[in-house]
SERO-4910 file (N, C-alpha, C, O; in steps of 0.05 Angstrom, whole numbers):
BEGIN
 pado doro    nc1    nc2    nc3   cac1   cac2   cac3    cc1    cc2    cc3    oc1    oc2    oc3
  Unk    A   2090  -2388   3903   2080  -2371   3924   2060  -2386   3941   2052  -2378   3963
  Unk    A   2051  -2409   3929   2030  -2432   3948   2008  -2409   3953   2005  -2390   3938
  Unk    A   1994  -2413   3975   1970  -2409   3975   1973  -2374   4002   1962  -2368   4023
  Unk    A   1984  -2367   3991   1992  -2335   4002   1974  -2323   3984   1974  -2325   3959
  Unk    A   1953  -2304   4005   1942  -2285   3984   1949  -2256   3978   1949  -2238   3995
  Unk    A   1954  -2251   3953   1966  -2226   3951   1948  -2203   3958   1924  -2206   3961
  Unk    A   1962  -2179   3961   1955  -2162   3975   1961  -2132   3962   1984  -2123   3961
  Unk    A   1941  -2120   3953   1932  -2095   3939   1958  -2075   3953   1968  -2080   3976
  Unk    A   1967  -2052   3937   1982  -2030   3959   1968  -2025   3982   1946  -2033   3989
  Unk    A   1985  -2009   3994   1978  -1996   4016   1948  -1971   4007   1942  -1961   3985
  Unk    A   1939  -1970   4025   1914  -1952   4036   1915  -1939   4064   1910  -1951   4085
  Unk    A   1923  -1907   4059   1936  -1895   4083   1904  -1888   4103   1884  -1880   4091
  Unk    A   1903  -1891   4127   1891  -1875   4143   1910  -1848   4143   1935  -1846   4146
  Unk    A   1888  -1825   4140   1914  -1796   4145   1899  -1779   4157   1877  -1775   4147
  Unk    A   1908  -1766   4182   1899  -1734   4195   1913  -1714   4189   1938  -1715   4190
  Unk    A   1903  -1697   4184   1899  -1671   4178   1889  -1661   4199   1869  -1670   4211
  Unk    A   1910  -1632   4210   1901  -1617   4222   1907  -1593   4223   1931  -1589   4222
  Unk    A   1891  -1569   4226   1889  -1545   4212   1883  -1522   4234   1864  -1526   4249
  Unk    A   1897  -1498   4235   1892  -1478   4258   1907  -1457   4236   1929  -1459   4224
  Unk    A   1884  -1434   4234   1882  -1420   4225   1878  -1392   4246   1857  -1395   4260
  Unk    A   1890  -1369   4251   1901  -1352   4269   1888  -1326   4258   1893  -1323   4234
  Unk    A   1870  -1302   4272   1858  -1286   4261   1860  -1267   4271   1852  -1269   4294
  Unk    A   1870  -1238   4265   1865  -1217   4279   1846  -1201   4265   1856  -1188   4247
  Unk    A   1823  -1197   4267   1796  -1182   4253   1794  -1198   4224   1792  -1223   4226
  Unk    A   1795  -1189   4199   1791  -1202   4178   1821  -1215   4169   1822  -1233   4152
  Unk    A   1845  -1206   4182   1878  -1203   4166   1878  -1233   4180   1871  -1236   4203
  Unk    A   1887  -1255   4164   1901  -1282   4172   1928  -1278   4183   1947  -1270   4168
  Unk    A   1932  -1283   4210   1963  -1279   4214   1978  -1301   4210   1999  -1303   4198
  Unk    A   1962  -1320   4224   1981  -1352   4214   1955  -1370   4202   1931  -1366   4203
  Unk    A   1975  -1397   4188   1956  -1416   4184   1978  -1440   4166   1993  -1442   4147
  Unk    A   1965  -1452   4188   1984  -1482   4188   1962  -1497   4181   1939  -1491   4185
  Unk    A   1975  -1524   4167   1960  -1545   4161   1986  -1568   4156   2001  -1571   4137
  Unk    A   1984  -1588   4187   1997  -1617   4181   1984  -1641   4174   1962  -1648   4181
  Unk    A   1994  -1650   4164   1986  -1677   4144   2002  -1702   4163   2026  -1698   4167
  Unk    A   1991  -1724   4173   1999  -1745   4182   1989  -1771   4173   1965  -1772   4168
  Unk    A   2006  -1797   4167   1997  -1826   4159   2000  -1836   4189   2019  -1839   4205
  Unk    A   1974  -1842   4190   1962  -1868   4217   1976  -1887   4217   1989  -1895   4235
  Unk    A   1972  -1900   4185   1968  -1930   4188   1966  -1930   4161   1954  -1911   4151
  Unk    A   1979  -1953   4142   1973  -1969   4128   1955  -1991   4120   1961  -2009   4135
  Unk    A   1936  -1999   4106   1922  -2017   4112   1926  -2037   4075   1926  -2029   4052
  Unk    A   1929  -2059   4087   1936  -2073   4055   1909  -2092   4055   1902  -2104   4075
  Unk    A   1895  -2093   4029   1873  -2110   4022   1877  -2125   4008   1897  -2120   3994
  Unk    A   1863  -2152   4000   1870  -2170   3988   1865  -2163   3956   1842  -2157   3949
  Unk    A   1887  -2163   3935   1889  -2164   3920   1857  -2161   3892   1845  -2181   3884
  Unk    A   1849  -2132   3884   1825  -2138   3868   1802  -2123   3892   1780  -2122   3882
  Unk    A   1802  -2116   3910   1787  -2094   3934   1794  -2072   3935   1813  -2060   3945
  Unk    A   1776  -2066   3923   1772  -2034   3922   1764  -2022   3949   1741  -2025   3957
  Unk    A   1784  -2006   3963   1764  -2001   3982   1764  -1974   3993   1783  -1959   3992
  Unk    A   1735  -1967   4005   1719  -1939   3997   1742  -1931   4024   1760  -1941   4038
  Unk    A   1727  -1902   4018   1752  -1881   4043   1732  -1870   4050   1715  -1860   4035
  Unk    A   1733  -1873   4084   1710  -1852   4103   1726  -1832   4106   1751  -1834   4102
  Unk    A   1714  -1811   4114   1722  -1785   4126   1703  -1778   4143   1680  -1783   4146
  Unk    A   1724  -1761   4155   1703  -1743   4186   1721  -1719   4187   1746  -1720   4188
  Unk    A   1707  -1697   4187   1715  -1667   4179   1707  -1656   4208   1684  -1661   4212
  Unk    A   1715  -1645   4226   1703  -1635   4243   1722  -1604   4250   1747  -1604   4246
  Unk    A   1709  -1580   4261   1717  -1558   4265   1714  -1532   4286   1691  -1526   4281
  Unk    A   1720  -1521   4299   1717  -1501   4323   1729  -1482   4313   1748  -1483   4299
  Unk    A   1715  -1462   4323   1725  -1424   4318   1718  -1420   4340   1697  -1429   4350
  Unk    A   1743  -1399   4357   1738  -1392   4394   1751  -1360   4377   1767  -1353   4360
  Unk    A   1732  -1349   4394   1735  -1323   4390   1755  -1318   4421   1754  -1334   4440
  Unk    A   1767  -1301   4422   1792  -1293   4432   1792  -1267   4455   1801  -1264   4477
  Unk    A   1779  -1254   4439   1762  -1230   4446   1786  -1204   4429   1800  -1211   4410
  Unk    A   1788  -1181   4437   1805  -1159   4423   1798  -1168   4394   1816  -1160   4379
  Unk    A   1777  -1184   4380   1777  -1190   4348   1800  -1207   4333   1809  -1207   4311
  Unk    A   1804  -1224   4359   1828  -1251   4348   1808  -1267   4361   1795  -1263   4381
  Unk    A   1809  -1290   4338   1798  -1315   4331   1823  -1341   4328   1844  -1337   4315
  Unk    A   1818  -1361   4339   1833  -1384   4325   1810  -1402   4313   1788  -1394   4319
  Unk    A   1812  -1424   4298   1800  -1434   4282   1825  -1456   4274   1846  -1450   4264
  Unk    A   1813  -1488   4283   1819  -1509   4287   1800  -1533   4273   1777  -1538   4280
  Unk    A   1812  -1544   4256   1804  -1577   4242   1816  -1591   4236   1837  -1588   4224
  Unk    A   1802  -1616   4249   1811  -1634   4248   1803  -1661   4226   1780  -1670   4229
  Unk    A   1823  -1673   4205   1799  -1693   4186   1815  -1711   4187   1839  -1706   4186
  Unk    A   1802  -1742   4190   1813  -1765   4181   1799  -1781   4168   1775  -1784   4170
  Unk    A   1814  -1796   4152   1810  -1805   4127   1816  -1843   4128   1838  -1851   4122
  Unk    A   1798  -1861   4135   1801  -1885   4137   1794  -1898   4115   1776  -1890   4100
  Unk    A   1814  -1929   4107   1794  -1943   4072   1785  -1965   4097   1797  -1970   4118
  Unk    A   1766  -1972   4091   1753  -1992   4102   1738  -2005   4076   1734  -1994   4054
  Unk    A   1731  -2037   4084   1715  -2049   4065   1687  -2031   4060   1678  -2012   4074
  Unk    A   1676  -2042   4038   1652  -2029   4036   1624  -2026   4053   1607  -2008   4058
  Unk    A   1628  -2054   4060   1602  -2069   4081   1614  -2055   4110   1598  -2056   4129
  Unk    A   1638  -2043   4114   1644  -2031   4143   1647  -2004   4141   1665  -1992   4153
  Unk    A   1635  -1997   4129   1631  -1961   4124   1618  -1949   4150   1631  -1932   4163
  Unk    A   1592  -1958   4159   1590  -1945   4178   1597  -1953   4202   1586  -1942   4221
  Unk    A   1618  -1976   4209   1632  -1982   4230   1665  -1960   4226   1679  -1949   4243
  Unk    A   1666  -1962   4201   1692  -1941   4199   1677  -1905   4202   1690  -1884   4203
  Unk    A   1662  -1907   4202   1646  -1873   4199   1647  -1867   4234   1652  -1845   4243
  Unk    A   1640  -1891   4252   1641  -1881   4279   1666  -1880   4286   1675  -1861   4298
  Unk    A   1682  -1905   4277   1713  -1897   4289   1726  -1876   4281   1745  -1870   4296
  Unk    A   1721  -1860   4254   1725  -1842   4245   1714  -1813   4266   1728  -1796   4275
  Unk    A   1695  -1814   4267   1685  -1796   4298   1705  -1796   4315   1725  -1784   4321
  Unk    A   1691  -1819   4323   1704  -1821   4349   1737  -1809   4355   1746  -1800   4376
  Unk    A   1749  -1814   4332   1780  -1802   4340   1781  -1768   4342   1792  -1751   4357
  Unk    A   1763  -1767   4314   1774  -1733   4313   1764  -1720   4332   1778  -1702   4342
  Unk    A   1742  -1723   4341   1727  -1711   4368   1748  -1703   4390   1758  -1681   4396
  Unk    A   1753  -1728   4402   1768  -1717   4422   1800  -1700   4412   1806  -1681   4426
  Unk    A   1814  -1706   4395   1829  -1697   4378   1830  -1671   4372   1852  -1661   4367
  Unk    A   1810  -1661   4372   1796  -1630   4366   1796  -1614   4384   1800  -1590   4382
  Unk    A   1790  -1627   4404   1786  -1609   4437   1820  -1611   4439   1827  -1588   4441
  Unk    A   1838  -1624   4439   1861  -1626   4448   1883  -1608   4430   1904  -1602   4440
  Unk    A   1876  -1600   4402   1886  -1589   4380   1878  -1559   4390   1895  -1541   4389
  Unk    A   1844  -1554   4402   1838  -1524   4410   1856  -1513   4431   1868  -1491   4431
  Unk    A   1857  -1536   4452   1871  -1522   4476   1899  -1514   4469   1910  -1496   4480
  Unk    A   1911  -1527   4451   1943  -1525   4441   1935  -1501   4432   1943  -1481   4444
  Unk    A   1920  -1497   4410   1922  -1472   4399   1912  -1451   4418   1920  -1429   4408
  Unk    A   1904  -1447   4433   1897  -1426   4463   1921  -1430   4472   1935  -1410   4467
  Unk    A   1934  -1446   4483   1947  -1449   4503   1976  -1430   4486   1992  -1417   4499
  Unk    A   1978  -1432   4465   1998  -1426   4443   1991  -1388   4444   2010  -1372   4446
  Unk    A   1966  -1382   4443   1958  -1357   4440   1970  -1339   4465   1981  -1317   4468
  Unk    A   1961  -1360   4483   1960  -1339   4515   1992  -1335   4514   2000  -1317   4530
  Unk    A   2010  -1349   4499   2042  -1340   4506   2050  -1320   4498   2069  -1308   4508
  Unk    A   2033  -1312   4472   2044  -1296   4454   2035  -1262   4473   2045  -1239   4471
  Unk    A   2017  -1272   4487   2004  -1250   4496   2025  -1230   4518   2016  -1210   4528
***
C-alpha cells in the first residue's frame, strides 16, 4: 500500500429538521427529516469530536395555531477545530431556520 495513509470510516455531517404543527394544546402534525451533508474520513486512530448547533422558532399563528421549527447540525471536526466547526455550525442553521419558518407559514396559509 506504500506510503497511503489509511483512513478511519466515514463521519457524517447530518441536519435535522423539525416542524411541529399546533392547534391550542392538540399536535396536528409533526415531522422530523434527517439528512447526510457530507462524509468526512480521518486519518486512521482520530477520534473526532462532533459539534452541534440546535437552533429553534415558535410563530404563533393567531386563532391558537402555532408552528414550531428546528433546525440541528451535527459536524466531526478535529479537536483543535471545535470552535471553527461551532461557527460554521451556526452559521448554516441560522439562515436555514428562517427559510424552514417561511416554508412552514407559507405551507399553513394554503391550508387556510
Amino acid at each position: 500500500m506504500g506510503d497511503e495513509e489509511k483512513l478511519s470510516e466515514g463521519h457524517n455531517s447530518v441536519i435535522e429538521v423539525s416542524k411541529q404543527y399546533k392547534n391550542g394544546s392538540r399536535v396536528v402534525e409533526d415531522d422530523t427529516e434527517s439528512e447526510i451533508l457530507a462524509v468526512h474520513r480521518f486519518p486512521e486512530g482520530v477520534n473526532p469530536a462532533h459539534v452541534g448547533f440546535n437552533a429553534s422558532i415558535t410563530v404563533n399563528l393567531g386563532n391558537y395555531e402555532s408552528v414550531k421549527v428546528g433546525v440541528l447540525v451535527s459536524l466531526p471536526a478535529y479537536p483543535e477545530e471545535i470552535d471553527d466547526a461551532f461557527v460554521a455550525a451556526r452559521n448554516w442553521v441560522m439562515p436555514r431556520l428562517l427559510k424552514e419558518k417561511k416554508m412552514a407559514e407559507e405551507k399553513l396559509k394554503g391550508r387556510r
